[in-house]
N, C-alpha and C positions, 0 to 999 in steps of 0.2 A: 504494500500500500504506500502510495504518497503523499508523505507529510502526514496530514492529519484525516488523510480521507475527507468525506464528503463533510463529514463535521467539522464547524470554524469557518465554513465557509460564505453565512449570514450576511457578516458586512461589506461584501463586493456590492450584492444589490442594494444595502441603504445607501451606499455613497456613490454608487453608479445610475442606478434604476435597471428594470429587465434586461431590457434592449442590450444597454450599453454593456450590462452586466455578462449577460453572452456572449458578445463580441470579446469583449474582453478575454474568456474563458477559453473563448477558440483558439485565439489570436497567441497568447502566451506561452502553452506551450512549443508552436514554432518558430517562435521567434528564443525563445529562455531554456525550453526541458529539454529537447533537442538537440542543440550546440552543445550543451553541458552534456549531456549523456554520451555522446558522439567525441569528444574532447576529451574524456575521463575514460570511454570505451578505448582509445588510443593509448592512452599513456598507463590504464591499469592493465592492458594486454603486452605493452612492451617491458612495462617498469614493476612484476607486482611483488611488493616491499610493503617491509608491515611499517605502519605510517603512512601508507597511501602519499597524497597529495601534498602532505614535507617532503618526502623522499623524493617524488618528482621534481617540486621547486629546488631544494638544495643540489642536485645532479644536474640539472642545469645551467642554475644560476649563482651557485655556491651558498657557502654558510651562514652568510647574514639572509639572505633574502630567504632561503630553509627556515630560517629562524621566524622571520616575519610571518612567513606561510601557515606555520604553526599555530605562532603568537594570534594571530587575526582568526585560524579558524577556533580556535580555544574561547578567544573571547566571543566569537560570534556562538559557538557553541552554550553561554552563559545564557545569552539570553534566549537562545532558540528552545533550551531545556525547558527553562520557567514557563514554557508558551504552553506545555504540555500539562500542567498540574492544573494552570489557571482554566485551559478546556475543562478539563474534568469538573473543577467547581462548579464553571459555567454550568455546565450541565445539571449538577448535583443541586444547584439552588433553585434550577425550573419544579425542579419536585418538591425540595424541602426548604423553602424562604428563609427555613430557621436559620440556618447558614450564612444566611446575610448578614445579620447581626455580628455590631462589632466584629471582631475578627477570625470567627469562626472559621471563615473560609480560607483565610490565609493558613488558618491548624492544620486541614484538610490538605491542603495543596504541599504542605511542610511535610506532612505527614505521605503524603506518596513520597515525596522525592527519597525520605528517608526507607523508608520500605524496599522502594526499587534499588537502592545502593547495596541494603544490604542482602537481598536475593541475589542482587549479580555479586558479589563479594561472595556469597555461601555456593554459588554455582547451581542457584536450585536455575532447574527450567522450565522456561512458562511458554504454555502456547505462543509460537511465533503470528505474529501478524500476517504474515506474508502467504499462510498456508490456507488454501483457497474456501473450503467451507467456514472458516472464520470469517475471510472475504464477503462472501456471503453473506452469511448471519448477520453481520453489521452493518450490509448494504439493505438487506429485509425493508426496516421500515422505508426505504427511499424509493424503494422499489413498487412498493405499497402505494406513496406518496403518486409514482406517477399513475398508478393503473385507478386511482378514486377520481385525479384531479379532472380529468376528464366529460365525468358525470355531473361534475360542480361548478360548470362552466357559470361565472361570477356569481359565485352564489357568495364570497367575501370581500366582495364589494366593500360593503359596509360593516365590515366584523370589529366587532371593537375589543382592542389589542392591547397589551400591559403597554405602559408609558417606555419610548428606550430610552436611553441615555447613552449611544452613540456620538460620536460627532468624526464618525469617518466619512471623508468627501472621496472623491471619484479617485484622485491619486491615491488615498490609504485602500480605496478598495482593490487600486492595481497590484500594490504590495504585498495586498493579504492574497492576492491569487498567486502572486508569484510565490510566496513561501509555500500555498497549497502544489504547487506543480515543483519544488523540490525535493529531492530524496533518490537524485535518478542516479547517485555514483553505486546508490547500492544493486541497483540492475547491470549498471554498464560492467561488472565483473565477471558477466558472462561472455564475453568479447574472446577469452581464448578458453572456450569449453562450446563453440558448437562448431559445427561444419559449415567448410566456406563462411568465413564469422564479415569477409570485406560484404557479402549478400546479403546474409541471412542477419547479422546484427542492426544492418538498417531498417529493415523489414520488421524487425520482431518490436524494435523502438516504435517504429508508428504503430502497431498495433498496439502496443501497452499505452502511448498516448491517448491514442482515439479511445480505449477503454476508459482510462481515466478522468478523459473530458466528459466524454458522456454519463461520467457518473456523477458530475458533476453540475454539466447543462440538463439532463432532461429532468430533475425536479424542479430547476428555476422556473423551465417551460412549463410546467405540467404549474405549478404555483401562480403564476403570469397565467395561466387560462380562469386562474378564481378569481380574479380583482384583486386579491389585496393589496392593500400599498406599499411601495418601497419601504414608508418607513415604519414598519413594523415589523422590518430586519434588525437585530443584533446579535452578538456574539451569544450561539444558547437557545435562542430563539426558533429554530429546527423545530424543538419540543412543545415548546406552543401555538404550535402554527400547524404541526402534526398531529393535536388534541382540536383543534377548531376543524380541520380536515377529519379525520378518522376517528375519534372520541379519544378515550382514556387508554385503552389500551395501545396504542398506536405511540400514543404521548411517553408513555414507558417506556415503549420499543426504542425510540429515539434517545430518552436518557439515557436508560442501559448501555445504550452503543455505543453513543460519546465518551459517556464515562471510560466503558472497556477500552473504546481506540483511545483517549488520552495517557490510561496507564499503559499499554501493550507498546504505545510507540515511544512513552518513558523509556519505559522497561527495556526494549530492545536498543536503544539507541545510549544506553549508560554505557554498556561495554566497547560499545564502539566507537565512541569519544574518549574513552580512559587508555585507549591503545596510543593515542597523539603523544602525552608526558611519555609514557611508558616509551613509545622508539625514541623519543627524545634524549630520557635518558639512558638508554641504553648505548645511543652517539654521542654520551658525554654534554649533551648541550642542556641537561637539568640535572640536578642531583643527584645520587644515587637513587636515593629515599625513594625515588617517585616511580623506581622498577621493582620494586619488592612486589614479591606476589603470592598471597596466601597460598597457605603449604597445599591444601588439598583442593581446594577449585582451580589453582594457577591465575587467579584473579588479579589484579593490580588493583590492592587494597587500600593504599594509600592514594592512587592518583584519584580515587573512585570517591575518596572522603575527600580530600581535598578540593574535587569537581562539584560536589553535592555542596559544600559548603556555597559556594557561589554560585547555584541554582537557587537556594534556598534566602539569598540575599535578594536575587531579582524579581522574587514570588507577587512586590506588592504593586510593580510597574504598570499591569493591566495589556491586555492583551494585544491593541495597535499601536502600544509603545514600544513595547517587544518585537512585535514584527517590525516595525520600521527601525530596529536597531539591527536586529537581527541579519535583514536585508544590506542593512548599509556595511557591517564589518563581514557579513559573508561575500558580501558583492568585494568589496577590496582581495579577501582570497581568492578569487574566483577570477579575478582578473590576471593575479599570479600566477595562475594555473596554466590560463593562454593563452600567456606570455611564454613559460614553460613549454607549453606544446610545443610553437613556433622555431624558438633556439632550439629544442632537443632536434629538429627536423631540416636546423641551419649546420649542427654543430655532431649530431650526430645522426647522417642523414642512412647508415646502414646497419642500424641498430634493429634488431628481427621486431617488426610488428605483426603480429596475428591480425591485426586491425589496425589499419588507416583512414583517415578522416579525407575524403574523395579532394582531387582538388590538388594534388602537391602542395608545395610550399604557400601559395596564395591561399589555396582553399584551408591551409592550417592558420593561416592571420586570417581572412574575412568570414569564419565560423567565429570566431569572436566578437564579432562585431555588435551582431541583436544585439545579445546579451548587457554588452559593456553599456550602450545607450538605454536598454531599460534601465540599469540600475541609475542613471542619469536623473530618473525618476525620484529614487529614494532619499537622493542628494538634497533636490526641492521638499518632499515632504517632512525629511528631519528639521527644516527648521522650521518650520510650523508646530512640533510635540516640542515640549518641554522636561527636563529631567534635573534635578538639584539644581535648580532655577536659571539653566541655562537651556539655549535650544540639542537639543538630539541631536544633530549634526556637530554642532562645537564636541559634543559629551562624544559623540564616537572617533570626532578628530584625535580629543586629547586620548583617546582610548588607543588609535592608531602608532602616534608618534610615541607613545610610553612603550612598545614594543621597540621602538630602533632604543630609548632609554636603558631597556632592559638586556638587548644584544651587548649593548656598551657596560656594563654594568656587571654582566656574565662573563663578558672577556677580560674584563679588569680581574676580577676574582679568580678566576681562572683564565688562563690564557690558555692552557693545552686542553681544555674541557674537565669538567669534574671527576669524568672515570674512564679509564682506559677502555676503548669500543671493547664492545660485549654483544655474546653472542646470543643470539635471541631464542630466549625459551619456548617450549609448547605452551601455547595456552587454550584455555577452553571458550569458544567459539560463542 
C-alpha cells in the first residue's frame, strides 16, 4: 500500500473541490510516483546496499553529500512518522469524541509510537500491509462507498455535517496527494527479481499506479455524485460521511480501517527507517551506539528508541503541518537522489544495471525534472504554516543547513569516522 492508502486522503477535496480534486489525483502520480519509482528502480537494481539511498548519494557524490542524504531523509522521516499516529487518532475520535478532550489524543498517538518501537525491537511480527486480502479488507468500506453512491444521486445535497476546522487550500491539498502517492522505493526493489525487468518493471509501475489512483478517485466520484460539499472534507472525515452514506455500520468499517492502516504503516515503516543510523554507523559516520542490535531479534534497538523519541516530539504539529514539512525535507533528499542517478551514469557509465531509466544520459536528468518542480510547490506553501513562531519553510531551512552543521561537527570529533567500517550483520527483515 501507498502511504496511507485511501485514508488521509479528505483534504485534497476541501482545499481543491471535486473536479480539481481529481485532476489533481490523476495528474500526480505521472508527473511524482513515476520518476521516483523509475529512479530508485535504477539505482536499487545496480547499487543494492543496506542504507539504500545514502549509499547511492555517498558512491556518487562522496561523504558529505552521503551525509546530507541521510541527515535530510532522517529528519524528513520525523515528521512523516508522526503523520501516522495522528491518522489513527483522526480516526479514533470520529467514534469516540472523548478523545478530544485535552490531551487524550496526543496519549493515544504517544502510545502507538511506543508500542510499535517496541514490537519491532522484540521482533514480534504483524500482519504486513502489503499482503493482499488485508489490501482488501481495508479497501471494503470504499468499495462499498462506491457501489451505494450511485443510488444516492444528490440525495447530500443538503446533509448537514460536523463543523471542520481545516484550513487547507488547493496547494496543501497538492501536498497531501503527493505524500498519498509516496512509498514507491519500497516497490521499485523488485527491478532485479523479474524477467526482462528494462519491460516488465515499467509495465508493472503503471499498473500498480492506475490501481492506486483509482483507489483513490473513484470514491471522490462516487461522493461528487451525492452533492455534498467540499467543505465537509477533513482529515477523518471518511467516517462521517461513510455513516451519512451507508448508516453505522459502514461508519465503523471506515474507522476500523484507518485506525488499522495508520498503525500497520507505523509499524512496518519503524524498521525501515532504523536501518538509515544503523548503515551509518556501521561506515563510521555515527557512533557506534546506534548499530547495536538486540541479541535475539537482531533489531537496532537503540537507533529505534532514539527514532521514536523524535516521532513522539512531532505528535502535536497536526496533520498539514507534517505533511508540508515532510514534503519539503523529503523533496531536498529526493533531489539528491537525481542528482545521484545522473553522475552514477556520467561517472560510472558501465556499472551492470538490471534496470535502466529509458533515455540515456538525458532521459536520466529530465526524469527529474516533474518531480523537482512539484516540490516547487511545497517551497510556496511552507511559508504560509507556521511552527515555533516562524514560517515552515525558514523551520525546514534551519533544519537543512544544521545537517552540513552537523557533517562539520562529526568530522571535527572525529576525522577518521567513529568506528573502523564494519561488516554488516543479518538482520530481521
Amino acid at each position: 500500500m501507498v502511504s496511507g492508502g485511501t485514508y488521509g486522503t479528505e483534504d485534497i477535496v476541501h482545499g481543491a473541490g471535486y473536479g480539481r480534486a481529481i485532476l489533481i489525483l490523476l495528474l500526480t502520480p505521472l508527473l511524482w510516483s513515476l520518476p521516483t519509482a523509475f529512479m530508485i528502480g535504477e539505482l536499487s537494481s545496480a547499487l543494492p546496499f543496506e542504507g539504500g539511498y545514502y549509499a547511492w548519494v555517498r558512491r556518487a557524490m562522496g561523504n558529505f553529500w552521503g551525509f546530507q542524504e541521510a541527515w535530510l531523509s532522517l529528519v524528513a522521516s520525523i515528521f512523516d512518522m508522526a503523520i501516522y499516529p495522528t491518522l489513527f487518532v483522526a480516526y479514533l475520535t470520529r467514534m469516540f469524541p472523548w478523545f478530544q478532550v485535552n490531551n487524550r489524543g496526543w496519549w493515544v498517538a504517544l502510545a502507538v509510537v511506543i508500542a510499535c518501537a517496541l514490537l519491532n525491537i522484540a521482533g514480534v511480527k504483524v500482519v504486513s500491509l502489503t499482503s493482499l486480502w488485508l489490501f482488501l479488507a481495508l479497501s471494503a468500506p470504499f468499495i462499498a462507498i462506491v457501489f451505494i453512491a450511485p443510488f444516492k444521486i444528490g440525495a447530500l445535497a443538503h446533509a448537514v455535517t460536523q463543523p471542520t476546522t481545516s484550513t487547507v487550500d488547493i496547494l496543501g491539498g497538492l501536498l497531501i496527494c503527493m505524500w498519498n502517492y509516496m512509498g514507491w522505493d519500497n516497490a521499485s526493489t523488485i527491478a532485479t527479481e523479474v524477467e526482462k525487468p528494462q519491460r516488465t518493471y515499467p509495465r508493472a509501475m503503471l499498473v500498480a499506479v492506475a490501481i492506486v489512483a483509482a483507489s483513490y478517485i473513484l470514491p471522490f466520484l462516487a461522493m461528487w455524485m451525492t452533492g455534498l460539499k467540499p467543505t465537509a472534507w477533513e482529515t477523518g472525515s471518511w467516517a462521517d460521511i461513510a455513516g451519512l452514506l451507508g448508516g453505522p455500520l459502514l461508519r465503523v468499517g471506515v474507522v476500523l480501517g484507518g485506525m488499522i492502516s495508520a498503525f500497520g504503516m507505523f509499524n512496518a515503516l519503524v524498521m525501515s527507517y532504523s536501518r538509515l543510523p544503523l548503515a551509518m554507523a556501521q561506515d563510521g559516520m555515527l557512533p557506534a551506539v546506534f548499530g547495536k542490535l538486540q541479541k535475539k531479534s537482531r533489531a537496532p534497538w537503540v537507533a529505534i528508541l532514539a527514532l521514536a523519541a523524535c516521532w513522539a516530539m512531532c505528535l502535536g504539529l497536526g496533520f498539514a503541518r507534517l505533511v508540508t514539512l515532510d514534503i519539503l525535507l523529503y523533496g531536498a533528499s529526493l533531489f539528491l537522489e537525481f542528482v545521484a542517478l545522473a553522475v552514477l551514469r556520467f561517472r560510472e557509465p558501465e556499472l551492470p544495471r538490471p534496470f535502466r531509466v529509458p533515455g540515456g544520459l538525458f532521459g536520466a536528468i529530465a526524469i527529474g525534472i516533474p518531480p523537482v518542480l512539484l516540490l516547487g510547490f511545497s517551497v510556496i506553501r511552507s511559508e504560509h504554516e507556521s511552527v515555533l513562531g516562524m514560517s515552515s519553510f525558514a523551520f525546514g531551512m534551519i533544519l537543512i543547513a544544521a545537517g552540513f552543521v552537523a557533517y562539520a561537527v562529526n568530522h571535527l570529533l572525529k576525522p577518521a569516522g567513529w568506528t573502523a567500517r564494519q561488516p554488516k550483520p543479518d538482520m530481521v527483515s
